[in-house]
N, C-alpha and C positions, 0 to 999 in steps of 0.2 A: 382509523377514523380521524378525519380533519377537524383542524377545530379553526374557530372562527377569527381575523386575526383582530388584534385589537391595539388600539393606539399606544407605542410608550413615549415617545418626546417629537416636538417640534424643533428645529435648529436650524438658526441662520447659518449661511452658508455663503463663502466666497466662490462662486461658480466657476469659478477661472482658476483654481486654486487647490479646491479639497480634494480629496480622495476618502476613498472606499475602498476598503478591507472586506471582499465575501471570503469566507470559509467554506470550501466544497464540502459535502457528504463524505468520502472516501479518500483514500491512494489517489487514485486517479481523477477525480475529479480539481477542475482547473480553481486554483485559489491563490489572493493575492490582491493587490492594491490598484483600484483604476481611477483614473478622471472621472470626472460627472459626464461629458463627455463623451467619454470610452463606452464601446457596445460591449457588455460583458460578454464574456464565450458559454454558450450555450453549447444542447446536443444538437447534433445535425442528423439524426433521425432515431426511431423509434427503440432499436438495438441499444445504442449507444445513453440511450436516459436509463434505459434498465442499468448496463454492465459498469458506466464510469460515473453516472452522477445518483440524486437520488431515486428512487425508482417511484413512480405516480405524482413526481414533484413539478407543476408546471409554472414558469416564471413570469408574469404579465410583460409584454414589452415594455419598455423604456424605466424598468424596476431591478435595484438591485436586491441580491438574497445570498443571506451568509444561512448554512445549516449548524446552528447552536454559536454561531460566532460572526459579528458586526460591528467591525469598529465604523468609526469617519472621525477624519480628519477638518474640520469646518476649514481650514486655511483661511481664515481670518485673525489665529494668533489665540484663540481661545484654546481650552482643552480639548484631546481628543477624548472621544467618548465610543466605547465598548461596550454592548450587549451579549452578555454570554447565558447559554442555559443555566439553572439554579440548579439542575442536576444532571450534569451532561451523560451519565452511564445510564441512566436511567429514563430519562426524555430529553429529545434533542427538537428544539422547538425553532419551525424558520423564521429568520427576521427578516423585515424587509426596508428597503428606504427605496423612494422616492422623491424628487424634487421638483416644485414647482415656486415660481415667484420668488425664485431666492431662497425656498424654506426647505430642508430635509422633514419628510415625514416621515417617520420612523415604525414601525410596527413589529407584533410580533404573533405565532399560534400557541402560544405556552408561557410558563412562566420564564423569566429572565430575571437579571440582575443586571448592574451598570457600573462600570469601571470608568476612570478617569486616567489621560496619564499626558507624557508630553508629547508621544510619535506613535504612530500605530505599532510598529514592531515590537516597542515597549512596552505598549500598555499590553499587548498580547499574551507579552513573558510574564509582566506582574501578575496577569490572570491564572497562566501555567502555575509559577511557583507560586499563589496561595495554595494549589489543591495541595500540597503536603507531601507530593510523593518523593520517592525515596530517591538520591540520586540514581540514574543508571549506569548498569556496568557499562566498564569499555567495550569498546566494540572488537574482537579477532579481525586479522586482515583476509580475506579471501578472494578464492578465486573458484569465477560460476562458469557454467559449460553454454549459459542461454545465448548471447548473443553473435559467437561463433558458429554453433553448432543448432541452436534450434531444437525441434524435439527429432532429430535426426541425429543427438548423440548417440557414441556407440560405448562402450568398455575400453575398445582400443584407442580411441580419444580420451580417455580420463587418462591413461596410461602413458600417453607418450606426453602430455601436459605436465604429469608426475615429474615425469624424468627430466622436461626443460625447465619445470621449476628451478630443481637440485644444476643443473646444467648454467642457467642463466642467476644462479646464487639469488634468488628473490621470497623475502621475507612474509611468507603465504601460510598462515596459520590453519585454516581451514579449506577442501579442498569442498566442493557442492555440487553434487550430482543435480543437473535443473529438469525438466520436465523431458521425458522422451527414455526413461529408463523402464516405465512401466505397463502394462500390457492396455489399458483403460485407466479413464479417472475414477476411482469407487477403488481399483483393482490393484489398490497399492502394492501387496503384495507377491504380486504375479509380474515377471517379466517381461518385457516386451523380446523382441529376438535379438536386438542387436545388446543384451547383457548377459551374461551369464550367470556371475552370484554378485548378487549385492552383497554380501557377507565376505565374499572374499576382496572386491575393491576395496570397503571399509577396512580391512585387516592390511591390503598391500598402503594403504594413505596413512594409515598407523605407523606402521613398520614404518617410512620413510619421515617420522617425526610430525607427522601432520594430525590434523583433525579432522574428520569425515563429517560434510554434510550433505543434507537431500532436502528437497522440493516438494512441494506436497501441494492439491489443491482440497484440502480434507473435506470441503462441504459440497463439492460439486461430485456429482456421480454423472457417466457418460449412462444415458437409455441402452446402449450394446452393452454394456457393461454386464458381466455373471453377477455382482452386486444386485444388480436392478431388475434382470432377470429371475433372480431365487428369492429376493427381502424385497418384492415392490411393498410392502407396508412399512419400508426403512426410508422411505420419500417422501417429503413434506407435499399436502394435498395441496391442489387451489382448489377454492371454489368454484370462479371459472370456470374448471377444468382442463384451462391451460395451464403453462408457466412462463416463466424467461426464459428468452431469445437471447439467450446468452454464452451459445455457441459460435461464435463468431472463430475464435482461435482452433477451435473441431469442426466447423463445418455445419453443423446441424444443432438443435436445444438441448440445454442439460437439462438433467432433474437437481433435488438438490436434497442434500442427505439432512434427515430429522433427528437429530442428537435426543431430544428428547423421548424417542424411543427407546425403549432400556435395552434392546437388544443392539439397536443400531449405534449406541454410546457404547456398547460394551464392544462392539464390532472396532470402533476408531478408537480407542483405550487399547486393545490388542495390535493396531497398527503400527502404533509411535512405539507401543513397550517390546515389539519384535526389531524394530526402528534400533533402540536404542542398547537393546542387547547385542543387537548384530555390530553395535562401536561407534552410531553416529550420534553424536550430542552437539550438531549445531540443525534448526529445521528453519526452513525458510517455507512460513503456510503462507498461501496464496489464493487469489479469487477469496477474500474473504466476504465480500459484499452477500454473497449466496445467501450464508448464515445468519442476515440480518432481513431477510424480505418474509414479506405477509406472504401467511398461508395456513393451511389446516397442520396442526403439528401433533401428536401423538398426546401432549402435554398442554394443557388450556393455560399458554404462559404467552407475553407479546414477544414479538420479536427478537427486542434487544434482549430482553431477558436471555431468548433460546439462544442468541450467538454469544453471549458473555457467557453461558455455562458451555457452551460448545468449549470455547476457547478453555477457560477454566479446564475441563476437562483432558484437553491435550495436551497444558502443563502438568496436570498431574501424573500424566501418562508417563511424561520424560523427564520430569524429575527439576528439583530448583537449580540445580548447578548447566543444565544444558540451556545453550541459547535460541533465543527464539525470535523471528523476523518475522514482522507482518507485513502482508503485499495487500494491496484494493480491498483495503478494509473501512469500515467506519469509522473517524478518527475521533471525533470523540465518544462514543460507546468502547471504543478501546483503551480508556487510559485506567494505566493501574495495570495492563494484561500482559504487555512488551515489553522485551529488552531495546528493541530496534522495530523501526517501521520506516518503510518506504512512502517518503512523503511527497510522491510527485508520480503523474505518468511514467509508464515505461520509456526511456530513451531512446534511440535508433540509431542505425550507423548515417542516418540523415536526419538536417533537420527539423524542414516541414511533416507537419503529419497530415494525413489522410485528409482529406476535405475540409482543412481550416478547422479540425475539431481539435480545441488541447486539451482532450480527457485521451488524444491518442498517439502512438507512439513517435515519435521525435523529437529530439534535443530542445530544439525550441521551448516545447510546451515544459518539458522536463525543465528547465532553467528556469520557465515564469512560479512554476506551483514552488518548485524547490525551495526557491529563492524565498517565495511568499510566505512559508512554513520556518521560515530558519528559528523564527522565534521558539518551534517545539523544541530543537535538539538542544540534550541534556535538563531539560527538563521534564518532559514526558515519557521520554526516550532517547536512543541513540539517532540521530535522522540518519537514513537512506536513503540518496542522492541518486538511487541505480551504479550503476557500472561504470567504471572506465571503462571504455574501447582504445586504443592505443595506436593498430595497428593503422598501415595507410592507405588502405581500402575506405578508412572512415573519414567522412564526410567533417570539416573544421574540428579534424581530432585535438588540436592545442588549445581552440574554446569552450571547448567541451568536458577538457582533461582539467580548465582551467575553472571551472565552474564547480567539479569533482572537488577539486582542492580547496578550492575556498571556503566549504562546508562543515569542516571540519569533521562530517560522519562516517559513516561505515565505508572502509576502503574496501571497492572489489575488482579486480581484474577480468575481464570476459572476452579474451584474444584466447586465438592458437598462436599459443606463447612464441612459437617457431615463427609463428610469421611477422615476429617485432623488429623493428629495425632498431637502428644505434638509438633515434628519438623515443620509438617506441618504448624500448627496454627501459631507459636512465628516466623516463617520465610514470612508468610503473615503475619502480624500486623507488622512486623518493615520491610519491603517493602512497606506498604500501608500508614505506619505512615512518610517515609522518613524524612523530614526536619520539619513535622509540631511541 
């Protein structure tokens, strides 16, 4: 239910000058600092508001909107000024600014609060570190199968990565199985053909002094899916009686799994803890947004509620000491949940994305959100900057390797290690090697 927005401050403005801080929705949603000026990035069509920004959020032309977070910068030499939600886990209220005659009008659908500071990146952090939270662990070095391989991983790709690891002497903590090991999304635990045991790669990344991790997208279920076919009452309802067009990555629409079902929470509580028996204790959940959209839920709880016990639930699954990374999740309903969270689109081995949209993948968009988010890492969490790519198939790989490093957050590798050249290599090993 929308609520009505309502006025919080009026503010002079140097028009030539100030900037604005929106905060997106999610992961993927584009966030970051513009001119008055500047068209902010919008979706570029109807898919794309559901999967990367917020979903039923639509934004008046010529209006900026932070979800639970708006600074501006007046650039006339006054303070900057910040609106944050009074309780971002719990309601995420949008604010808006618009300018006319010189004046920011300021608004908002919820309660807020107002921060003061000297730079918008600043005052973002002073907002971060009041919430109290605990610093976060460091982040493992790793290395992902996604952007090499796709979900056309096989077994004997994790394997021979293995062995160039130890070959190419590169300091890889954690090894992460990414999407394309399993038979369906819902169907975590069923194979697709090209693995054979998940239990025994885990045991051969062991053996080689590593840590075994996997991918997960816990709250989406594929419709083909045996899940969805035997529990359809483990599938959050619409009303409608549609859902999200949020198959874009499969082809056709997901459903999306209803945690507060006591069978279907006991279902993904029995994922992660066979997950974690079988030796992986690093997970990287993704498509988090699923868990956070309206719908009929087994449980008469709102949204954010049902994806903060989702999440809640699948740390309990795997326990406090395994790590945990959130991907296209809601960033603020998520604080207090992660070790690590990916705070920007997906990257690409190119840098434009798709249609001018930067909720989609390319370097590009990945360096504006990234960038515009530094202020979370180590305070919220660990930031995830995505992947290095290295190799020289990839499109301004030294800008992009460069942008990786500057971040200071979670190092990951996502080459067929083989195919690194002399740059390649010595550019992962002193990314991977950071401060150690």
């Amino acid at each position: 239910m929308s609520h009505p927005f309502t006025p919080l401050a009026s503010v002079p403005v140097d028009v030539t000058r100030a900037r604005v801080h929106e905060e997106g929705w999610q992961s993927w949603s584009p966030s970051g600092a513009y001119a008055l000026t500047d068209r902010p990035y919008r979706p570029t069509n109807a898919n794309w508001a559901t999967v990367c920004y917020r979903p039923g959020v639509t934004v008046p032309e010529g209006t900026f909107q932070g979800e639970g977070l708006l600074a501006l910068d007046p650039g006339d030499g006054t303070p900057v000024r910040l609106w944050a939600a009074a309780d971002p886990t719990r309601e995420v209220p949008s604010i808006r600014l618009a300018v006319a005659d010189g004046v920011a009008e300021v608004s908002a659908d919820g309660p807020v609060k107002e921060w003061t500071g000297t730079d918008i990146q600043s005052v973002l952090a002073d907002w971060a570190s009041a919430l109290g939270l605990d610093a976060p662990r460091p982040a493992p070095t790793v290395w992902c199968s996604w952007y090499e391989y796709f979900t056309a991983v096989t077994e004997d790709d994790i394997h021979e990565n293995l062995r160039a690891m130890d070959t190419l002497d590169l300091p890889i903590d954690v090894v992460q199985i990414d999407d394309g090991y399993q038979s369906a999304l819902g169907d975590w635990l069923t194979l697709s053909g090209r693995f054979r045991s998940r239990e025994g790669i885990a045991h051969t990344i062991r053996a080689r002094g590593r840590r075994a991790g996997i991918w997960t997208a816990p709250f989406l279920v594929d419709p083909a899916s045996e899940l969805a076919a035997e529990h359809p009452e483990w599938l959050v309802k619409d009303a409608s009686g549609g859902f999200l067009h949020a198959g874009v990555n499969w082809g056709h629409d997901l459903n999306v799994l209803d945690t507060t079902h006591p069978e279907a929470a006991a279902y993904l509580t029995e994922v992660f803890r066979t997950l974690c028996a079988e030796g992986y204790d690093y997970f990287k959940v993704d498509f988090l947004y699923a868990g956070a959209l309206d719908g009929v839920r087994h449980s008469d709880v709102d949204a954010l509620t049902a994806y903060r016990s989702g999440i809640e639930l699948i740390r309990e699954a795997i326990g406090a000491e395994a790590y945990l990374l959130g991907c296209g999740a809601p960033v603020l309903p998520s604080i207090g949940l992660f070790d690590a969270m990916r705070v920007s689109p997906d990257t690409a081995p190119h840098r434009r994305p798709e249609a001018d949209d930067y909720s989609q993948p390319g370097q590009d968009p990945a360096e504006f959100t990234g960038a515009g988010r530094q202020w979370q890492h180590g305070r919220l969490w660990i930031n995830d900057p995505d992947c290095l790519m290295a190799r020289p198939a990839v499109e301004t790989r030294e800008r992009w390797a460069a942008h990786v490093e500057a971040t200071g957050g979670l190092m990951a590798s996502s080459d067929r290690l083989l195919s690194l050249d002399e740059w390649g290599v010595a550019t992962t090993r002193r990314l991977l090697e950071g401060d150690r």
